[in-house]
mmJSON file of the N, C-alpha and C atoms, coordinates in Angstrom:
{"data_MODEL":{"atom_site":{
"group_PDB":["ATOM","ATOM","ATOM","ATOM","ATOM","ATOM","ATOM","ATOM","ATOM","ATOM","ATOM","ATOM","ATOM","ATOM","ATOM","ATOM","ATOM","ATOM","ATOM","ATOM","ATOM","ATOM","ATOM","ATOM","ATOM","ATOM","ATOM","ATOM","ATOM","ATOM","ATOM","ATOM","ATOM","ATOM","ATOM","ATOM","ATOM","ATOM","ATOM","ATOM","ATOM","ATOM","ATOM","ATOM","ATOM","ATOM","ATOM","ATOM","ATOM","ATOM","ATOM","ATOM","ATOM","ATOM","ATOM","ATOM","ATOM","ATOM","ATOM","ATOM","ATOM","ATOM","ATOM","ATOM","ATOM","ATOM","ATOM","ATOM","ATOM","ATOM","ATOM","ATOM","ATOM","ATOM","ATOM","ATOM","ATOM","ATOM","ATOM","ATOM","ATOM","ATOM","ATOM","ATOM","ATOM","ATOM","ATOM","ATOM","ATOM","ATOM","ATOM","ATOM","ATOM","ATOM","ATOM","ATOM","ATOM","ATOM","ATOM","ATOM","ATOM","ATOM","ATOM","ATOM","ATOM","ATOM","ATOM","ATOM","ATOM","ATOM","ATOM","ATOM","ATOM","ATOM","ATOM","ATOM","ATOM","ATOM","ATOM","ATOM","ATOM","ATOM","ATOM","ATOM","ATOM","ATOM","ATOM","ATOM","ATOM","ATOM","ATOM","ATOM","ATOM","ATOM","ATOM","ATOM","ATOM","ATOM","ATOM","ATOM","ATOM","ATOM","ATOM","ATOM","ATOM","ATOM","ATOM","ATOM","ATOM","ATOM","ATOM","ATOM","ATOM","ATOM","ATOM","ATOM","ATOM","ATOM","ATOM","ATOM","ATOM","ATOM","ATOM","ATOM","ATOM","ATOM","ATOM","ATOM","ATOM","ATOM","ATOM","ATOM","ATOM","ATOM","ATOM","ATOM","ATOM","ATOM","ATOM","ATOM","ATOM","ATOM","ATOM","ATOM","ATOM","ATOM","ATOM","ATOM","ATOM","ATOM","ATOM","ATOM"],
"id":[1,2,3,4,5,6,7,8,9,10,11,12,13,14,15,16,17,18,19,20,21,22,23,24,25,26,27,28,29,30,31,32,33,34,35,36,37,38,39,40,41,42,43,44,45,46,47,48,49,50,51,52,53,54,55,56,57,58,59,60,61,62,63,64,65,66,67,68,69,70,71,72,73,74,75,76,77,78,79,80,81,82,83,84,85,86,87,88,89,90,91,92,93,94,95,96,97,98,99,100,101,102,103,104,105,106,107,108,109,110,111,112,113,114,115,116,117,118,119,120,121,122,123,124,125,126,127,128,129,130,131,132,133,134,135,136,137,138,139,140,141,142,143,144,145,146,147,148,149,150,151,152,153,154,155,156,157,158,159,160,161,162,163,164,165,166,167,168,169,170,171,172,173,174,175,176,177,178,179,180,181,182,183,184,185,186,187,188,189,190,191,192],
"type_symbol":["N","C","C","N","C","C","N","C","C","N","C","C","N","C","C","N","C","C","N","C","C","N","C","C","N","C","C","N","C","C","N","C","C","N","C","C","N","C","C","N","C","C","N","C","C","N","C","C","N","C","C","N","C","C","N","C","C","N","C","C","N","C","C","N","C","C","N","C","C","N","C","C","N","C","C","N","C","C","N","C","C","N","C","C","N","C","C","N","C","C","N","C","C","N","C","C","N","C","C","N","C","C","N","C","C","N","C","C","N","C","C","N","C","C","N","C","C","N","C","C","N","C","C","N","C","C","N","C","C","N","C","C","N","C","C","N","C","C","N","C","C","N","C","C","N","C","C","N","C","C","N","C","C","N","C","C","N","C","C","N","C","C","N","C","C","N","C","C","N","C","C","N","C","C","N","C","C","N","C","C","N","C","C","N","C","C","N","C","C","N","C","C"],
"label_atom_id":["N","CA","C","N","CA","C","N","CA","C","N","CA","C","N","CA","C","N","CA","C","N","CA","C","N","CA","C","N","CA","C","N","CA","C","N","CA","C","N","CA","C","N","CA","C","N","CA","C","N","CA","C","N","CA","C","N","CA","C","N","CA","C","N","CA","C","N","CA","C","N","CA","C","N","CA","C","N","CA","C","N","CA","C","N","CA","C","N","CA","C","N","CA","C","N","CA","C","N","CA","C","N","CA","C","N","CA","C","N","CA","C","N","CA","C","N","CA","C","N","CA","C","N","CA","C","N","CA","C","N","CA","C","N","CA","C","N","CA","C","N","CA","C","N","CA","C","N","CA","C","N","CA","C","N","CA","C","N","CA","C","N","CA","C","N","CA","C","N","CA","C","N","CA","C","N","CA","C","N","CA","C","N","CA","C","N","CA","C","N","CA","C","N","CA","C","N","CA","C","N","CA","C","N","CA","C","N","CA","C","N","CA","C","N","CA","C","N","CA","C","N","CA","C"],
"label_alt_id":[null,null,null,null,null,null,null,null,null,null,null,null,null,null,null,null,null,null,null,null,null,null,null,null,null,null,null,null,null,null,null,null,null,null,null,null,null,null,null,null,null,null,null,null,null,null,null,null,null,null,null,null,null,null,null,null,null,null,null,null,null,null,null,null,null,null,null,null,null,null,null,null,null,null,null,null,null,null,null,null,null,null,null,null,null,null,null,null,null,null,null,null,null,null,null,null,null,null,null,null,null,null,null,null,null,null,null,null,null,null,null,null,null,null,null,null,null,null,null,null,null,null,null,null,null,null,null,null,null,null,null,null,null,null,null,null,null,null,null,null,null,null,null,null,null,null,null,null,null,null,null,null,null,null,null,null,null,null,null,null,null,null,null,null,null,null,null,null,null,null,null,null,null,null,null,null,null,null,null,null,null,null,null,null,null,null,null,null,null,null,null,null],
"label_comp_id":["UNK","UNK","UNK","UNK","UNK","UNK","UNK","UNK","UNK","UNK","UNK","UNK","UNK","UNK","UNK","UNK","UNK","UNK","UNK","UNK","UNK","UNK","UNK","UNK","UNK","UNK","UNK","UNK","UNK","UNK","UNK","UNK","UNK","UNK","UNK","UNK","UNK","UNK","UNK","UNK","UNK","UNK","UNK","UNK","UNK","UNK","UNK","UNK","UNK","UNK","UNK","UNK","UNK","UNK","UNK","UNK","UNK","UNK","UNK","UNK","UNK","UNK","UNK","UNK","UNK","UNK","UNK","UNK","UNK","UNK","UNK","UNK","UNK","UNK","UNK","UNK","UNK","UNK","UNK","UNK","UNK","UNK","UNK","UNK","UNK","UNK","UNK","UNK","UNK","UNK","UNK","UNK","UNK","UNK","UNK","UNK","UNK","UNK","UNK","UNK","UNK","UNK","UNK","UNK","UNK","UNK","UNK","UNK","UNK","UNK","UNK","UNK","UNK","UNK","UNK","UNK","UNK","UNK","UNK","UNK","UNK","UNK","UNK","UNK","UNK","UNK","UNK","UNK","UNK","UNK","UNK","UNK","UNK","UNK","UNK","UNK","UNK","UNK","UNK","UNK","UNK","UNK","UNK","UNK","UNK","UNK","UNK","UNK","UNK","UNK","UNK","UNK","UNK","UNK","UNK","UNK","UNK","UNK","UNK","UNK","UNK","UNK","UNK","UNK","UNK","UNK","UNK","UNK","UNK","UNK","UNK","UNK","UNK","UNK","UNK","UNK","UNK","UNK","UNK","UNK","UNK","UNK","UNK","UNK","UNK","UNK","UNK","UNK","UNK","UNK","UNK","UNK"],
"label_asym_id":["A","A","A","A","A","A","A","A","A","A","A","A","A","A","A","A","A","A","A","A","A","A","A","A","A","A","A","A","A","A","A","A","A","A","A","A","A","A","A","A","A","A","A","A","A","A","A","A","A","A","A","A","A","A","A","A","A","A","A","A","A","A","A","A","A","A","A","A","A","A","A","A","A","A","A","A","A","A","A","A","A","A","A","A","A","A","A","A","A","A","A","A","A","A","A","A","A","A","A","A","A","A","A","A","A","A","A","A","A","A","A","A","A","A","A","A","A","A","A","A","A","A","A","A","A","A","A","A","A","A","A","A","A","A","A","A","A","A","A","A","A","A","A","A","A","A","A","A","A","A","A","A","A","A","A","A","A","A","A","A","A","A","A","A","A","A","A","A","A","A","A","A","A","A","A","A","A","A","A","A","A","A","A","A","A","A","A","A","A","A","A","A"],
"label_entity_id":["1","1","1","1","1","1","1","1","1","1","1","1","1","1","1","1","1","1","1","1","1","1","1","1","1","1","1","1","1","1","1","1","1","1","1","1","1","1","1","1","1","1","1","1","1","1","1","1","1","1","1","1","1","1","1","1","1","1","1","1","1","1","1","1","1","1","1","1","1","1","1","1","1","1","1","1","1","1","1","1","1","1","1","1","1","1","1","1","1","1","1","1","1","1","1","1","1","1","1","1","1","1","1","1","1","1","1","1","1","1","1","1","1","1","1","1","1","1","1","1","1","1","1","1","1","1","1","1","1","1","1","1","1","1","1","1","1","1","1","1","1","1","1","1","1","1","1","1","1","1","1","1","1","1","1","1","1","1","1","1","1","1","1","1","1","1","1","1","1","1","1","1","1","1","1","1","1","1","1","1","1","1","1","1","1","1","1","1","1","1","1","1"],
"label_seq_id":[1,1,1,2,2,2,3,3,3,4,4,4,5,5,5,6,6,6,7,7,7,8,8,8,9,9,9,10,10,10,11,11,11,12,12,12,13,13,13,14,14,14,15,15,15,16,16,16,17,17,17,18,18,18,19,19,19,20,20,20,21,21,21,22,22,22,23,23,23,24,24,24,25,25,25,26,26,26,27,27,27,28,28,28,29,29,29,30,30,30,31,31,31,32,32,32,33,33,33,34,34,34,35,35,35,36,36,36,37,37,37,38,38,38,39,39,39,40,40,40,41,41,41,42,42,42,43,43,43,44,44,44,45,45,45,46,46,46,47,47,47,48,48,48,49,49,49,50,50,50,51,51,51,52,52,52,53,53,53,54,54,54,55,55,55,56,56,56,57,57,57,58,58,58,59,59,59,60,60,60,61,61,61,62,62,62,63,63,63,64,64,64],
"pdbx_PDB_ins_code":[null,null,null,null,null,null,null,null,null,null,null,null,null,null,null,null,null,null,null,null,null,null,null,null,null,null,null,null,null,null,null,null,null,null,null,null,null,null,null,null,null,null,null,null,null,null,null,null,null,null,null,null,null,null,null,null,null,null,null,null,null,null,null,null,null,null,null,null,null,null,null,null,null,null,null,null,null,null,null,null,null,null,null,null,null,null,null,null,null,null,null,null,null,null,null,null,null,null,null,null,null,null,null,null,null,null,null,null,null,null,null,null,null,null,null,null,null,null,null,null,null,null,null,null,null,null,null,null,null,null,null,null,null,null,null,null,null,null,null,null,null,null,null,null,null,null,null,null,null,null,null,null,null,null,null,null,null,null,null,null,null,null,null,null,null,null,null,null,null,null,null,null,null,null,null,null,null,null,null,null,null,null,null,null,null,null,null,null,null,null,null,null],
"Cartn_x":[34.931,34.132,33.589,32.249,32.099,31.892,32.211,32.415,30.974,30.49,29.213,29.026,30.24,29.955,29.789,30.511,30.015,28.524,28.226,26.697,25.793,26.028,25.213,24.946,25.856,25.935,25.41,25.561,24.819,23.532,23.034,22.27,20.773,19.888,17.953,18.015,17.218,16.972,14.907,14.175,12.876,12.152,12.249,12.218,11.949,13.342,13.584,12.666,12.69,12.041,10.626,10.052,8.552,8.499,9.063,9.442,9.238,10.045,10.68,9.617,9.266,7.916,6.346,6.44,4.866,4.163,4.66,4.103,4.089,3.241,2.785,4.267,3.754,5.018,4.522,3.03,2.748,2.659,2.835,2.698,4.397,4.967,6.696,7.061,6.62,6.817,5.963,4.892,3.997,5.088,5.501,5.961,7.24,8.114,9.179,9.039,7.589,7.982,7.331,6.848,6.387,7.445,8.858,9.697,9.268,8.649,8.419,8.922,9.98,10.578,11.789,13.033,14.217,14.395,14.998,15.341,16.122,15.171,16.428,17.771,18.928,20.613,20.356,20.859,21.394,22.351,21.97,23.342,23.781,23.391,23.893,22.424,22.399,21.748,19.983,19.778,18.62,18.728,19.458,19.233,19.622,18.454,18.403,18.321,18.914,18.312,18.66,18.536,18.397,19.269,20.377,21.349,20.558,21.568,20.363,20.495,21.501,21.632,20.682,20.515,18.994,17.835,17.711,16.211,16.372,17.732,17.679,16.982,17.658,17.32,15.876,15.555,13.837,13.339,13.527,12.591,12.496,13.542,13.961,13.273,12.741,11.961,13.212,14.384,15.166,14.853,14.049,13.941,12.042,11.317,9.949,9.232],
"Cartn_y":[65.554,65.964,64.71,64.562,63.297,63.732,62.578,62.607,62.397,63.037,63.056,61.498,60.931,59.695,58.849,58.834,57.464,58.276,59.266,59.676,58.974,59.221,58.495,57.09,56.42,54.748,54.382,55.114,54.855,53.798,52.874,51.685,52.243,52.207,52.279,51.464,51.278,49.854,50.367,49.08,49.229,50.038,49.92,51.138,52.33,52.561,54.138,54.799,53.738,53.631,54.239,53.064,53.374,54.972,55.247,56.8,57.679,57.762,58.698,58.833,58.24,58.318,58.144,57.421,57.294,56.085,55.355,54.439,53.071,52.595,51.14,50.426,49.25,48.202,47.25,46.759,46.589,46.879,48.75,49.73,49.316,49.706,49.581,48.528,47.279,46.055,45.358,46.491,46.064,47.332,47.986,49.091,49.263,48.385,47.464,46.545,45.662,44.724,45.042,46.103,46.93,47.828,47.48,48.731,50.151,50.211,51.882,52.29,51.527,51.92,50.819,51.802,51.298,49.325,48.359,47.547,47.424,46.594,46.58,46.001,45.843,45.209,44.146,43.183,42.264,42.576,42.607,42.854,41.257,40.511,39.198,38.529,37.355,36.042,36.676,37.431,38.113,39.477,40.29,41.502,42.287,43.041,44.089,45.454,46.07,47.498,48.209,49.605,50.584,51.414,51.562,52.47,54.089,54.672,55.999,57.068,56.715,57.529,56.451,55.83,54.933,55.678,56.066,56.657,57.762,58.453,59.714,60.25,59.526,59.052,59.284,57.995,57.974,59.333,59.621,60.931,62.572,62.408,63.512,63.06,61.71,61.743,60.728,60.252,59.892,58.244,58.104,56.57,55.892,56.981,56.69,55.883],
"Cartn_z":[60.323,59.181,58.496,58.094,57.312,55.986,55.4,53.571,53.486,52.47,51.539,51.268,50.56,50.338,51.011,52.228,53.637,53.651,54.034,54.556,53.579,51.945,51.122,51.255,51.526,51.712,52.808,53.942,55.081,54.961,55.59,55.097,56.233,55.752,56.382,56.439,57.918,58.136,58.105,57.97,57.601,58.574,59.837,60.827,60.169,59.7,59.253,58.37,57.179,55.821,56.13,57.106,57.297,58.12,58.857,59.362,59.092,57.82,56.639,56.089,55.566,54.405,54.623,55.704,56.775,55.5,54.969,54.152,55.04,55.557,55.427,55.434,55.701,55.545,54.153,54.189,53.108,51.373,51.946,50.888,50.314,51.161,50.959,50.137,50.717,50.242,48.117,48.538,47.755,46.491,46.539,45.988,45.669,46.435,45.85,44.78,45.244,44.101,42.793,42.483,41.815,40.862,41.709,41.348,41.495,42.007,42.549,43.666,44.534,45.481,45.479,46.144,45.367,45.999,45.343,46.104,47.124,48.218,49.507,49.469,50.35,49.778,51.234,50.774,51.546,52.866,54.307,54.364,55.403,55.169,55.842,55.781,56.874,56.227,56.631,57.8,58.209,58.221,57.212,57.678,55.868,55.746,54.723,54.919,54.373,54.492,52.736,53.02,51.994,51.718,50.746,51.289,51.04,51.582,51.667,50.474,49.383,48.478,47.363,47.378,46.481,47.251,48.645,49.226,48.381,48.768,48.538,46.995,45.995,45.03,44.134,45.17,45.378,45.358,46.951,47.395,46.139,45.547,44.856,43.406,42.972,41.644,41.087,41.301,40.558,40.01,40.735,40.626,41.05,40.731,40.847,39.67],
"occupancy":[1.0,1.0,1.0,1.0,1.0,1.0,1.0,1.0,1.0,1.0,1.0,1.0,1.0,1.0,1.0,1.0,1.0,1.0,1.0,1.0,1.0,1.0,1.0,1.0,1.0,1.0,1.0,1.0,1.0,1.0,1.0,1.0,1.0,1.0,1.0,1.0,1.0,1.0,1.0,1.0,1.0,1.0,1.0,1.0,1.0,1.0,1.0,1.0,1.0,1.0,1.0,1.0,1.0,1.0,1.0,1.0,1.0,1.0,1.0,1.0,1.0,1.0,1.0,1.0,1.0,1.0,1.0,1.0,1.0,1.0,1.0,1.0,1.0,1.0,1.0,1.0,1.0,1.0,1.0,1.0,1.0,1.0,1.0,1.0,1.0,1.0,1.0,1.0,1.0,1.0,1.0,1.0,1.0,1.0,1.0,1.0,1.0,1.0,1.0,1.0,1.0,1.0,1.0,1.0,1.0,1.0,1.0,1.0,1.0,1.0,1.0,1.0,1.0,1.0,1.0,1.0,1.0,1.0,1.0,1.0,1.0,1.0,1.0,1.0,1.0,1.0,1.0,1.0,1.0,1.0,1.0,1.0,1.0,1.0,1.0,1.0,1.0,1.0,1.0,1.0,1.0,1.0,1.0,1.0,1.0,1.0,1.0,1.0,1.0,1.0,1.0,1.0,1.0,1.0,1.0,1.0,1.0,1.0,1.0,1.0,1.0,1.0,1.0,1.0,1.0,1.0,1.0,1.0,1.0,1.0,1.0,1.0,1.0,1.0,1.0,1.0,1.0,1.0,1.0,1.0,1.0,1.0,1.0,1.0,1.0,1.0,1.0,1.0,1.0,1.0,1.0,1.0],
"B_iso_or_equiv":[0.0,0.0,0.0,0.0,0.0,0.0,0.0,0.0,0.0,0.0,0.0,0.0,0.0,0.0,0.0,0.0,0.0,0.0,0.0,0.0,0.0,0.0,0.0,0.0,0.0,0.0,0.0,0.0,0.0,0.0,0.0,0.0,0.0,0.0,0.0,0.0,0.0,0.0,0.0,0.0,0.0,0.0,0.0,0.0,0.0,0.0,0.0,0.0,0.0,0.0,0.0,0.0,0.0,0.0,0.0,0.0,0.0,0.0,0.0,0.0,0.0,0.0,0.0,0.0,0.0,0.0,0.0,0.0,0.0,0.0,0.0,0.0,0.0,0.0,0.0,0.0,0.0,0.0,0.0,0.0,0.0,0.0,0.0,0.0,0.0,0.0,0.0,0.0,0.0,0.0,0.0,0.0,0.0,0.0,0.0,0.0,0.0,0.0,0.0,0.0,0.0,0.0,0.0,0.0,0.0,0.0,0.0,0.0,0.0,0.0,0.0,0.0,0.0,0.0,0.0,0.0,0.0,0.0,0.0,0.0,0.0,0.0,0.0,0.0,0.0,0.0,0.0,0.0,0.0,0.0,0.0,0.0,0.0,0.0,0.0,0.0,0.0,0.0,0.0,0.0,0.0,0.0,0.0,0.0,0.0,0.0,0.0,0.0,0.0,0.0,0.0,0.0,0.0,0.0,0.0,0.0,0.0,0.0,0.0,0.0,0.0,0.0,0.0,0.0,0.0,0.0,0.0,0.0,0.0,0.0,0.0,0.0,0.0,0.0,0.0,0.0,0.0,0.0,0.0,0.0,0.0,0.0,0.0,0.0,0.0,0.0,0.0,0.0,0.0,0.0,0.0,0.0],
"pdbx_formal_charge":[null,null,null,null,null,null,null,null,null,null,null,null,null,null,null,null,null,null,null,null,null,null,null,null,null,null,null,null,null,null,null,null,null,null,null,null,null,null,null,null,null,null,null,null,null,null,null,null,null,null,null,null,null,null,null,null,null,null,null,null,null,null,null,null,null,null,null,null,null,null,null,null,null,null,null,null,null,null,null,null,null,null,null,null,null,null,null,null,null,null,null,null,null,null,null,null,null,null,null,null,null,null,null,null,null,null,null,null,null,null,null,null,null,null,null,null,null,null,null,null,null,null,null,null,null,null,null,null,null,null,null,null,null,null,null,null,null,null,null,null,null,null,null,null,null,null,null,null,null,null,null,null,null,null,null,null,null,null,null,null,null,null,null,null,null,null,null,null,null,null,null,null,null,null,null,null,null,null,null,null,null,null,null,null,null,null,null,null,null,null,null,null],
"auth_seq_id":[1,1,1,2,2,2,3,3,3,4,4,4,5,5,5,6,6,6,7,7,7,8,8,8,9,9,9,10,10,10,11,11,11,12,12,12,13,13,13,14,14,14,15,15,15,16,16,16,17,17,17,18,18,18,19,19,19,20,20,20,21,21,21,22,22,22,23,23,23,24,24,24,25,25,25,26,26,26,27,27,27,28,28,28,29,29,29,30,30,30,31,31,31,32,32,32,33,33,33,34,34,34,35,35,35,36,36,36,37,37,37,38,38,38,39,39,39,40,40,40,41,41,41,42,42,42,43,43,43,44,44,44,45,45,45,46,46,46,47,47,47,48,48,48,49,49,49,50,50,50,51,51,51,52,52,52,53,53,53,54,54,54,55,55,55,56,56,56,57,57,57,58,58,58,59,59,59,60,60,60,61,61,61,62,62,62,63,63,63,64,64,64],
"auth_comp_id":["UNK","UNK","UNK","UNK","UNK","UNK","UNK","UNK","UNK","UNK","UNK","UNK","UNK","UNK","UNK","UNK","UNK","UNK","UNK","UNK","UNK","UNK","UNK","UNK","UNK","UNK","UNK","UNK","UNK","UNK","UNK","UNK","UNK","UNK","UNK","UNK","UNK","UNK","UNK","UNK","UNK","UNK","UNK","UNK","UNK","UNK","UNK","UNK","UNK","UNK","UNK","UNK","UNK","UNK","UNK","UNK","UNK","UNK","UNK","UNK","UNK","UNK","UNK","UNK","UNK","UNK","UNK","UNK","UNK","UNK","UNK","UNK","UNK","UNK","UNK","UNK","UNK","UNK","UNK","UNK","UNK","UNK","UNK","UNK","UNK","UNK","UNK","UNK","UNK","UNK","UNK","UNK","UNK","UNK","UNK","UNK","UNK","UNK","UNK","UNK","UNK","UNK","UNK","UNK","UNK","UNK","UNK","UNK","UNK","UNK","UNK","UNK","UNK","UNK","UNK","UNK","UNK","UNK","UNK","UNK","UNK","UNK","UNK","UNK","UNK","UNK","UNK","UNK","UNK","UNK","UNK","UNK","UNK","UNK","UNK","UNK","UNK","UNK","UNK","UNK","UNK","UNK","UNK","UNK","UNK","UNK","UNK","UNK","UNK","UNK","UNK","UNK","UNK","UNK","UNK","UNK","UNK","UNK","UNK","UNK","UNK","UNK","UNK","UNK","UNK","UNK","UNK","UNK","UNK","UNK","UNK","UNK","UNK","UNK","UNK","UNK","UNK","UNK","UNK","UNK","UNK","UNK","UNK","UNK","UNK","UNK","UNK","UNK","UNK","UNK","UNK","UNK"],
"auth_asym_id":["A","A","A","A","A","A","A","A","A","A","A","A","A","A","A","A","A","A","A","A","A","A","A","A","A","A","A","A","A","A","A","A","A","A","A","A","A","A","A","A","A","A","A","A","A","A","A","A","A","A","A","A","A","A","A","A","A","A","A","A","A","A","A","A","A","A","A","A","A","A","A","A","A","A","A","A","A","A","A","A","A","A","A","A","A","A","A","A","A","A","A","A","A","A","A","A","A","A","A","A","A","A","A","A","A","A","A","A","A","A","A","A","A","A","A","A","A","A","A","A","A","A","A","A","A","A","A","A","A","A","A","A","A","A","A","A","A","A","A","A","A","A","A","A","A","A","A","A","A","A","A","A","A","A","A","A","A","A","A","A","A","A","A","A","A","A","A","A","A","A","A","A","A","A","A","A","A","A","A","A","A","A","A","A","A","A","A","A","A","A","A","A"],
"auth_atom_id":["N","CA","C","N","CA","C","N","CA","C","N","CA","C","N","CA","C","N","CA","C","N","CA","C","N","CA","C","N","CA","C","N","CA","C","N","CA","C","N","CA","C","N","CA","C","N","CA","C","N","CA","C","N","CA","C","N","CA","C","N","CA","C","N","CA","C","N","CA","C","N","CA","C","N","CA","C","N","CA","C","N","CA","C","N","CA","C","N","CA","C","N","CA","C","N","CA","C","N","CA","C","N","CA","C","N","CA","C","N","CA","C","N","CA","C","N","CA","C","N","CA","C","N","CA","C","N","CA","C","N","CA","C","N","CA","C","N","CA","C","N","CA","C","N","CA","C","N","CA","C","N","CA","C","N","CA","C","N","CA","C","N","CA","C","N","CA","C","N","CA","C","N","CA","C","N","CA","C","N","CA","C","N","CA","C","N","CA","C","N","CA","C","N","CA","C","N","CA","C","N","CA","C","N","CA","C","N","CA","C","N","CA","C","N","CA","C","N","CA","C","N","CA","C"],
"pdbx_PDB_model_num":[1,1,1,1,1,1,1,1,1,1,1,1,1,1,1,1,1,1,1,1,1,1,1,1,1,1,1,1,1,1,1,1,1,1,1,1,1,1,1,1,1,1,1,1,1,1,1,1,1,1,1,1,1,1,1,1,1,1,1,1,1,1,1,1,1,1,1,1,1,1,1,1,1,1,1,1,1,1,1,1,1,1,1,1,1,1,1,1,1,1,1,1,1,1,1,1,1,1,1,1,1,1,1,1,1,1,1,1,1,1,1,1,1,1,1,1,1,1,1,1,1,1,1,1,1,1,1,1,1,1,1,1,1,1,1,1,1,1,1,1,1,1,1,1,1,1,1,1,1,1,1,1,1,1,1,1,1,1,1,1,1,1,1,1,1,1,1,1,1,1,1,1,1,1,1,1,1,1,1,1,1,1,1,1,1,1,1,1,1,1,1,1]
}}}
């Protein structure tokens, strides 16, 4: 059975992001730094992603 909460934390990688939403990489980027789309997390020296309860977040109005 998985917990709600590992599923939420689960990390997007920019792949996904652009996927999910059919936005540009520019749009994404440009819309981050805008704060209109959540910030990406660190997860080591080359690699970021999104956890997915910040998308989720997003997608639902919580953070537009």
């Amino acid at each position: 059975m998985t917990n709600d909460n590992t599923q939420n934390n689960r990390i997007l990688r920019e792949p996904e992001i652009i996927h999910r939403t059919g936005l540009s990489r520019s749009t994404l980027l440009r819309w981050e730094k805008q704060g209109k789309f959540p910030k990406r997390r660190k997860l080591g020296s080359w690699l970021v992603g999104w956890l997915e309860s910040d998308f989720q977040a997003w997608l639902n109005g919580g953070d537009k």
